[in-house]
C-alpha positions as a LaTeX table, in Angstrom:
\begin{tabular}{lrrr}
\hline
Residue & $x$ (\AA) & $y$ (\AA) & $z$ (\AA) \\
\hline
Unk1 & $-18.84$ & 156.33 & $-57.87$ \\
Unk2 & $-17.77$ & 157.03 & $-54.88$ \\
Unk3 & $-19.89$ & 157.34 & $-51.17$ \\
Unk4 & $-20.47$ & 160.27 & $-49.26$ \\
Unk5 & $-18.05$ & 160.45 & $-46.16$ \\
Unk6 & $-21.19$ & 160.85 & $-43.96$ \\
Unk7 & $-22.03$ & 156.78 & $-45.08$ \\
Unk8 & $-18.67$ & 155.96 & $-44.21$ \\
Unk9 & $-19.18$ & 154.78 & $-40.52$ \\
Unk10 & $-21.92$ & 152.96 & $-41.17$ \\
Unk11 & $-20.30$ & 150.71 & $-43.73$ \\
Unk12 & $-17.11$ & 150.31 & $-41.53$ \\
Unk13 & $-19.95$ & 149.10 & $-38.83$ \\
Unk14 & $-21.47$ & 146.69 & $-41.31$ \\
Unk15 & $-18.09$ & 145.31 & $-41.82$ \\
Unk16 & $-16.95$ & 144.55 & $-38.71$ \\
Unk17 & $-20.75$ & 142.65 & $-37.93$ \\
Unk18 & $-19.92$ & 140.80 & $-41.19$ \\
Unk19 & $-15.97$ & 139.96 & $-39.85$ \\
Unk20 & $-17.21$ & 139.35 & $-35.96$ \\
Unk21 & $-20.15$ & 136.88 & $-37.34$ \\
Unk22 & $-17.78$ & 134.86 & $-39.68$ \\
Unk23 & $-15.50$ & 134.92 & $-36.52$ \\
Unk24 & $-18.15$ & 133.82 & $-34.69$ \\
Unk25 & $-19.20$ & 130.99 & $-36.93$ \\
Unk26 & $-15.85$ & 129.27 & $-36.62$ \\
Unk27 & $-15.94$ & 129.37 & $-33.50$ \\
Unk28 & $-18.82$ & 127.85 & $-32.83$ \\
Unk29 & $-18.14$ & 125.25 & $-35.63$ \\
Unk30 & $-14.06$ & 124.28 & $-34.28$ \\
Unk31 & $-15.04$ & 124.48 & $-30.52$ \\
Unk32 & $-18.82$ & 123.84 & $-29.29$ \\
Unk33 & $-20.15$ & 121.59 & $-31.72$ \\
Unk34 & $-18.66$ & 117.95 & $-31.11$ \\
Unk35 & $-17.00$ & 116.42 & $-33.63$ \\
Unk36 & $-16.65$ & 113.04 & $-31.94$ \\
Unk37 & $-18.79$ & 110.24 & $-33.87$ \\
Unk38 & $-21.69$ & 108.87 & $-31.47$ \\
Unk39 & $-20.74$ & 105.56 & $-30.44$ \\
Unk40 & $-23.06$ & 102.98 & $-28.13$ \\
Unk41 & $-22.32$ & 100.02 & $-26.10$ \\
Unk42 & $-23.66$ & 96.80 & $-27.39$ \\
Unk43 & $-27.17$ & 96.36 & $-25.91$ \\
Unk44 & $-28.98$ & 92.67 & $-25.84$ \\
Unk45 & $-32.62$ & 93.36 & $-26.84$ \\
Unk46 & $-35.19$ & 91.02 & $-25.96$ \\
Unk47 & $-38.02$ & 91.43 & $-28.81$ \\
Unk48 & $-41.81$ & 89.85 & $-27.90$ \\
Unk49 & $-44.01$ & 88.53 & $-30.93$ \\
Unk50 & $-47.11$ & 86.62 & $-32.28$ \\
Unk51 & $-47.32$ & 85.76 & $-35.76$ \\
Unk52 & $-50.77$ & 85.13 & $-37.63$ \\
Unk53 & $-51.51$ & 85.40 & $-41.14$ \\
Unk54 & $-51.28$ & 89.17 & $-42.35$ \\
Unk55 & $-55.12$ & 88.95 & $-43.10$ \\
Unk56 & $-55.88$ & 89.38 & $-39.01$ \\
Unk57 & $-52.65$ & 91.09 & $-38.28$ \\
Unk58 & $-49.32$ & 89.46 & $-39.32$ \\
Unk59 & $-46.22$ & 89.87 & $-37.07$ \\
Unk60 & $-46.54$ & 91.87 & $-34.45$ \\
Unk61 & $-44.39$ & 93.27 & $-31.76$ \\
Unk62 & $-45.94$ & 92.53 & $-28.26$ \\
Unk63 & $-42.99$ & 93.53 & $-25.83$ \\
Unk64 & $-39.40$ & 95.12 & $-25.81$ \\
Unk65 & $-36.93$ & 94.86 & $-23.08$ \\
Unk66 & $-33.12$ & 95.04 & $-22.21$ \\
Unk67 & $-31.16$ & 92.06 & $-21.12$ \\
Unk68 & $-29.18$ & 93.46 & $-18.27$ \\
Unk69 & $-27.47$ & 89.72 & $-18.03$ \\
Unk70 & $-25.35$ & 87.21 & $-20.00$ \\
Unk71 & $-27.78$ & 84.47 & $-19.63$ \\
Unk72 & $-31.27$ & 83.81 & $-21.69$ \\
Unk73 & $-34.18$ & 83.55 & $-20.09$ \\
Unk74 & $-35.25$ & 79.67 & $-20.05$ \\
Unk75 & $-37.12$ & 78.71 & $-22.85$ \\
Unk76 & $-39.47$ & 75.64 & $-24.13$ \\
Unk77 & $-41.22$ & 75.64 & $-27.60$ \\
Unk78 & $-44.24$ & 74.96 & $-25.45$ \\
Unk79 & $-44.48$ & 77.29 & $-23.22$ \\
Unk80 & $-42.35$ & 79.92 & $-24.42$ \\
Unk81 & $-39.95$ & 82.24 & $-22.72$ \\
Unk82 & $-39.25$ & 82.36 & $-18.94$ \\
Unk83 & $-38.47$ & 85.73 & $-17.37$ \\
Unk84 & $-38.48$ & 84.41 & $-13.27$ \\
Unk85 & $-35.07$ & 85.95 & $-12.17$ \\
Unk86 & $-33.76$ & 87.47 & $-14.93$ \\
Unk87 & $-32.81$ & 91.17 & $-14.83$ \\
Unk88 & $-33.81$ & 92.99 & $-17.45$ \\
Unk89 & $-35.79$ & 96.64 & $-18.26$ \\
Unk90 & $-38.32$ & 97.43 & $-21.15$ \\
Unk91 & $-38.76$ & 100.13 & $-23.15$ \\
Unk92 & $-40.82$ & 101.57 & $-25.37$ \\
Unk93 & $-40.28$ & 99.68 & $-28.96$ \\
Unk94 & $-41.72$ & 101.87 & $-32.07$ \\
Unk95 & $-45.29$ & 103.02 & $-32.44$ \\
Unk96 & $-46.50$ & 100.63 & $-35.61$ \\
Unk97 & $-45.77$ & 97.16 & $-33.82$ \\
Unk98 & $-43.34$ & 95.63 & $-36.35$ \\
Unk99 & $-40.24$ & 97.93 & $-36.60$ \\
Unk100 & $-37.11$ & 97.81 & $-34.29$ \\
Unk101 & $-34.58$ & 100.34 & $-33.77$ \\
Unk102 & $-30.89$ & 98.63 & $-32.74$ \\
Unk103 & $-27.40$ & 100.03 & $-33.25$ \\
Unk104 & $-24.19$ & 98.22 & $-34.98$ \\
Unk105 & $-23.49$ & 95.79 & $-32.23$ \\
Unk106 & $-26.56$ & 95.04 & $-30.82$ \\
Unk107 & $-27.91$ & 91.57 & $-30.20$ \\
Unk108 & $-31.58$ & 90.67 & $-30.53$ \\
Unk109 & $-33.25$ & 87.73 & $-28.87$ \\
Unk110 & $-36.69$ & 86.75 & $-30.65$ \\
Unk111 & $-39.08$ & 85.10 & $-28.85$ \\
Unk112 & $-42.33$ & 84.51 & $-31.45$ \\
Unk113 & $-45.90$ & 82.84 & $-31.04$ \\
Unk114 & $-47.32$ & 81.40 & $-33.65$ \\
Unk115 & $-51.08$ & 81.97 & $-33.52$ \\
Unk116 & $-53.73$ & 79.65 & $-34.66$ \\
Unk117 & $-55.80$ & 80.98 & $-37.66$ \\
Unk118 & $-58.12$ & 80.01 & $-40.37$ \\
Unk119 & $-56.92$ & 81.22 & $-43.94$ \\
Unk120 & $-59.29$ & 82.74 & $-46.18$ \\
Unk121 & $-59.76$ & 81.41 & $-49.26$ \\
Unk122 & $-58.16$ & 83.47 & $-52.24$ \\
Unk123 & $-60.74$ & 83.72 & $-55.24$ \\
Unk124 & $-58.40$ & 83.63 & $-58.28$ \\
Unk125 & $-57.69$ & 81.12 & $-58.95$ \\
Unk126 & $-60.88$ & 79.38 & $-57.01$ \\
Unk127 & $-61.11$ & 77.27 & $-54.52$ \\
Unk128 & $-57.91$ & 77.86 & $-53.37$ \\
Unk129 & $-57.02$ & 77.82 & $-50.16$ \\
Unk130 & $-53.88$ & 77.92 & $-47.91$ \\
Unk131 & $-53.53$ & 74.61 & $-45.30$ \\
Unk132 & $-50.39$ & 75.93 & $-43.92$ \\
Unk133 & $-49.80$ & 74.85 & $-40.06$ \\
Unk134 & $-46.79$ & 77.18 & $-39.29$ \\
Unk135 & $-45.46$ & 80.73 & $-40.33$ \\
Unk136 & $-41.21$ & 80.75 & $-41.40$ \\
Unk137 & $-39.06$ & 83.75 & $-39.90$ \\
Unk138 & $-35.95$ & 85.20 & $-41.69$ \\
Unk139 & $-33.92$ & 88.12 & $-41.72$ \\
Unk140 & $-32.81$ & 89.93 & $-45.19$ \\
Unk141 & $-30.36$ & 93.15 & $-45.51$ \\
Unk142 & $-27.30$ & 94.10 & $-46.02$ \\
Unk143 & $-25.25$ & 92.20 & $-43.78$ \\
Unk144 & $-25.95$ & 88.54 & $-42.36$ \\
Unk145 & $-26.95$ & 88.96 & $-38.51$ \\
Unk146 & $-24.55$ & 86.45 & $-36.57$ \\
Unk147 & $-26.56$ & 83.63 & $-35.50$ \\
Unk148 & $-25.74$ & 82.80 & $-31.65$ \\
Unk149 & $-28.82$ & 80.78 & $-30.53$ \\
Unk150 & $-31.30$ & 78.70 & $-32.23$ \\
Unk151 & $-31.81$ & 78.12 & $-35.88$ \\
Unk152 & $-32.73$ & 81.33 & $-38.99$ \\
Unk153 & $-34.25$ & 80.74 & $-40.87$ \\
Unk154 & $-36.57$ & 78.93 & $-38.56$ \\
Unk155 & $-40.51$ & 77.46 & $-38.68$ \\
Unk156 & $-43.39$ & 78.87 & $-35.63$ \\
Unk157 & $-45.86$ & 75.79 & $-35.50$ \\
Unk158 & $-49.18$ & 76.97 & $-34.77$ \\
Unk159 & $-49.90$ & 76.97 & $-30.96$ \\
Unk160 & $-45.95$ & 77.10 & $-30.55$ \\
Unk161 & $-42.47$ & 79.50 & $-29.96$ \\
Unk162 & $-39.97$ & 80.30 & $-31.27$ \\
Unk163 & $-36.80$ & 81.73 & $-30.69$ \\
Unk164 & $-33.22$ & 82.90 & $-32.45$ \\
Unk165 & $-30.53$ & 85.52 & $-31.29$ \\
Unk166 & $-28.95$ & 87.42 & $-33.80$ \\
Unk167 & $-25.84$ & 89.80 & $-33.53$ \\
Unk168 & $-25.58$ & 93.22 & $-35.91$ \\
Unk169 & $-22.33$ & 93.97 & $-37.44$ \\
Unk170 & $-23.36$ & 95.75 & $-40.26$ \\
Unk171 & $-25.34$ & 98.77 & $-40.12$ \\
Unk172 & $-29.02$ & 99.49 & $-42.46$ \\
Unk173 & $-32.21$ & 98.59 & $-43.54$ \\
Unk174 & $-33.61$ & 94.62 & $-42.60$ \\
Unk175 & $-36.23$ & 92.99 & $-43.20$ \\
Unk176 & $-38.17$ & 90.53 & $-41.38$ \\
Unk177 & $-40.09$ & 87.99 & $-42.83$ \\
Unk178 & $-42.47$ & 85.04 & $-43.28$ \\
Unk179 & $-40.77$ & 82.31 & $-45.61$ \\
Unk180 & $-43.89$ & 80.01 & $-45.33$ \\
Unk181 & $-46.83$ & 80.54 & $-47.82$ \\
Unk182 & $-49.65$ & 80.72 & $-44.84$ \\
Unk183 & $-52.00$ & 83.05 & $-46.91$ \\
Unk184 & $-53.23$ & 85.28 & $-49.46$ \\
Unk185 & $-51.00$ & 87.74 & $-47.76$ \\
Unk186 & $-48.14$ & 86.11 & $-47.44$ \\
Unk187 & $-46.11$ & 88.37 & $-49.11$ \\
Unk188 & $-46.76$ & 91.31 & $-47.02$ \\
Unk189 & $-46.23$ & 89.21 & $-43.81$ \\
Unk190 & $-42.85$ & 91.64 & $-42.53$ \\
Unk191 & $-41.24$ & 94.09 & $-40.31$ \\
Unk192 & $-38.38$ & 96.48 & $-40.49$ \\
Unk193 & $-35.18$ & 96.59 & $-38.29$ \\
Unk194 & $-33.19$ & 99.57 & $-38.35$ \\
Unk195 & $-29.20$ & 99.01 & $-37.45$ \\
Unk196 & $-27.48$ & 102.59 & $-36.90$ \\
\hline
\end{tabular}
């Protein structure tokens, strides 16, 4: 079948949109998108916790900050971290109070209170009840975080801190969690850190 000569111009029309678009969209693909991967400098992120049994809250993410130094602030089990003189900035940490955002690179300083708190009794089987005096803190995922200061796993005595900085080399999903039985709950006591 063949077209009238009066539709004629208006395919030849349609064909050049169809050639100028397809022009178009390599162009725009080969010169204004970047095609340069997104890379970061290493940031040291200072992370502020409590820990308490998941029933009233589990671990929770207080504070978040950027160490704009090589030096930790001073610390004693005591009376936890010490920020007099030391240069850093916070930010704002994610919304739900337990997950962290970091990139491949990052280090993360930890600086946890353990909180004082009586454990409900679990029904089944009965009577029993947890007489734990500390919560455990780990870090599970697909790479091991480089340990540079103080001890992982490590134990956050009621009434005490705890710290431990940990480097990122490998990128996805963590896990943060309790590795001492403090409650019915236990099991749910964690957090999330996502390395991009």
């Amino acid at each position: 079948m063949q077209l009238p000569k009066k539709h004629l111009p208006v395919v030849g029309i349609l064909g050049l949109i169809v050639v100028a678009a397809s022009a178009g969209g390599v162009y725009y693909y080969q010169f204004v998108i970047s095609h340069t991967s997104v890379t970061y400098l290493p940031s040291h992120r200072l992370v502020f916790m409590t820990a308490i049994i998941e029933e009233q809250g589990g671990f929770h993410i207080t504070n978040t900050a950027f160490l704009n130094q090589t030096n930790l602030p001073g610390f004693d089990s005591s009376k936890g971290y010490n920020l007099t003189g030391v240069n850093y900035h916070n930010y704002t940490g994610e919304s739900d109070g337990k997950t962290i955002d970091a990139h491949v690179g990052d280090t993360i300083t930890f600086y946890i209170y353990g909180l004082n708190a009586t454990s409900p009794c679990n029904t089944t089987p009965a009577n029993q009840c947890w007489l734990s005096t500390a919560h455990g803190f780990t870090i599970s995922g697909p790479g091991t975080p480089d340990v540079t200061n103080g001890i992982l796993p490590g134990t956050i005595p009621f009434g005490k801190w705890y710290t431990v900085t940990v480097t990122f080399n490998t990128g996805g999903s963590y896990s943060y969690f309790c590795t001492i039985n403090c409650s019915p709950k236990h099991t749910q006591m964690a957090g999330q850190i996502a390395v991009t």
